[in-house]
N, C-alpha and C positions, 0 to 999 in steps of 0.2 A: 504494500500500500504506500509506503514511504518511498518509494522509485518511482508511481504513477505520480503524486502530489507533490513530491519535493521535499527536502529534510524542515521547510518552516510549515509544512501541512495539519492542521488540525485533525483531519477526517482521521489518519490511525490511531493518531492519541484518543479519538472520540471511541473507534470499534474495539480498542483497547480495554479502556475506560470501561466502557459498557459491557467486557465479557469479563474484565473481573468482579466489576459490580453484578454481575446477572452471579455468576458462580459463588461469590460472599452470600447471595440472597438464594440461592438453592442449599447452601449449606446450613444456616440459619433454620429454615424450614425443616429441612428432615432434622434437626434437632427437637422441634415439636414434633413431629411425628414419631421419634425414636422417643418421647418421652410418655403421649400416646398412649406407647405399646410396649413400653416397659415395664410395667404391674397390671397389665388389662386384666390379669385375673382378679385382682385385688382392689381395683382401683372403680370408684362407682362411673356407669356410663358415661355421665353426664360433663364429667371431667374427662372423660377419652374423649368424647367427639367435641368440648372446648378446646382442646389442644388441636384438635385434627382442623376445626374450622379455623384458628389461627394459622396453622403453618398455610392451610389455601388461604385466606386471605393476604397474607404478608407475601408468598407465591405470585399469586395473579394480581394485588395490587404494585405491586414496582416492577412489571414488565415494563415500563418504559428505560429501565437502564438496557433490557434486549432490543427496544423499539429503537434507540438512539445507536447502538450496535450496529444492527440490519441499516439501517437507513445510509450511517455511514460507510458501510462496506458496499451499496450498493450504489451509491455515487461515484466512491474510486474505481467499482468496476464499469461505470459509464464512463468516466473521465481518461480512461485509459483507450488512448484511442490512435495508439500507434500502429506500424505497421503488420506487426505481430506483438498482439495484446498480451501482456502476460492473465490476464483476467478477463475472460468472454462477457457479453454484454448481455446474454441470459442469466447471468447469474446475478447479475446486479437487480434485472428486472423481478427473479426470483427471489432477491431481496426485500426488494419492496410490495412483496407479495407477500412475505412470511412477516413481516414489519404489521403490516395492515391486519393483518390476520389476529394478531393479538391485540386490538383498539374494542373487539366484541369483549374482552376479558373483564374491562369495567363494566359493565352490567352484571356480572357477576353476583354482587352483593343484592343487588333488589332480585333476585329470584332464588328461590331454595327447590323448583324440580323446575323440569322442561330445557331444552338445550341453550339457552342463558343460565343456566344453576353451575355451579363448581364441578359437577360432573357432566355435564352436560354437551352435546352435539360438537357444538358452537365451540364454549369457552374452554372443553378439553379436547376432546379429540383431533378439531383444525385447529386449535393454536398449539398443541403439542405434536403433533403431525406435521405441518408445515416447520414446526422447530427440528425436525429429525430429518425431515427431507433436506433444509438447509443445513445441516450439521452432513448429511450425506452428501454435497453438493460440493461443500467448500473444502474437506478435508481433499479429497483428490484435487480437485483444481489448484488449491493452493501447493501440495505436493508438489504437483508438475509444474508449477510458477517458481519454486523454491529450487528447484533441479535445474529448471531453464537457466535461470540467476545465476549459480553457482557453474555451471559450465560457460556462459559467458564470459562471467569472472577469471575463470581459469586459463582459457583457450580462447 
């Protein structure tokens, strides 16, 4: 990303930014969950699913540190518009495809069933879906941009 933009570039400090902060706030979370499920034989319902609803809302409320990620990786994948792109411009658009995907996740909170609810159609399945298709998208491309790079460099 820092080769498309230039070393005074904001955009990879931003997808940077945004995937340690997404990972801080995945780890966070399964710690209510892991906490949850660590006496559920013991421990009365009502305090297992207060834990569980906290880690989904602390979860699905600060996807915008993911939103500001996507958004930004899919602009240096449009901005890269040399001869031979190290970063294709599908994937940029498939950025902003998995970006957008998680903006249903704030509605979250006003529903408890139906595909707006925390389990539901919408706020899991396509926004955690779309998250794994881009996590399957970017690891090889970036791969092959990373390899291109380094035989440039060398040779």
């Amino acid at each position: 990303m820092e080769r498309v933009e230039g070393r005074r570039g904001f955009l990879s400090w931003t997808q940077l930014l945004g995937g340690v902060i997404t990972a801080l706030i995945t780890m966070g979370c399964a710690v209510f969950w892991l906490a949850a499920s660590f006496r559920a034989g013991s421990r009365d319902p009502r305090d297992i699913q207060a834990l569980n609803d906290v880690g989904w809302m602390v979860f699905d409320m600060t996807v915008m540190a993911t939103v500001f990620q996507y958004v930004a990786f899919g602009v240096v994948c449009l901005l890269d518009s040399g001869r031979r792109p190290l970063l294709p411009r599908w994937l940029g658009y498939l950025s902003f495809w998995a970006a957008f995907t998680f903006f249903a996740v704030f509605f979250m909170p006003s529903f408890k069933s139906g595909p707006l609810s925390w389990q539901g159609l919408v706020t899991f399945y396509v926004a955690l879906g779309a998250f794994f298709v881009w996590i399957a998208a970017v690891i090889p491309t970036a791969l092959n941009a990373i390899t291109r790079l380094e035989r440039e460099q060398s040779g």
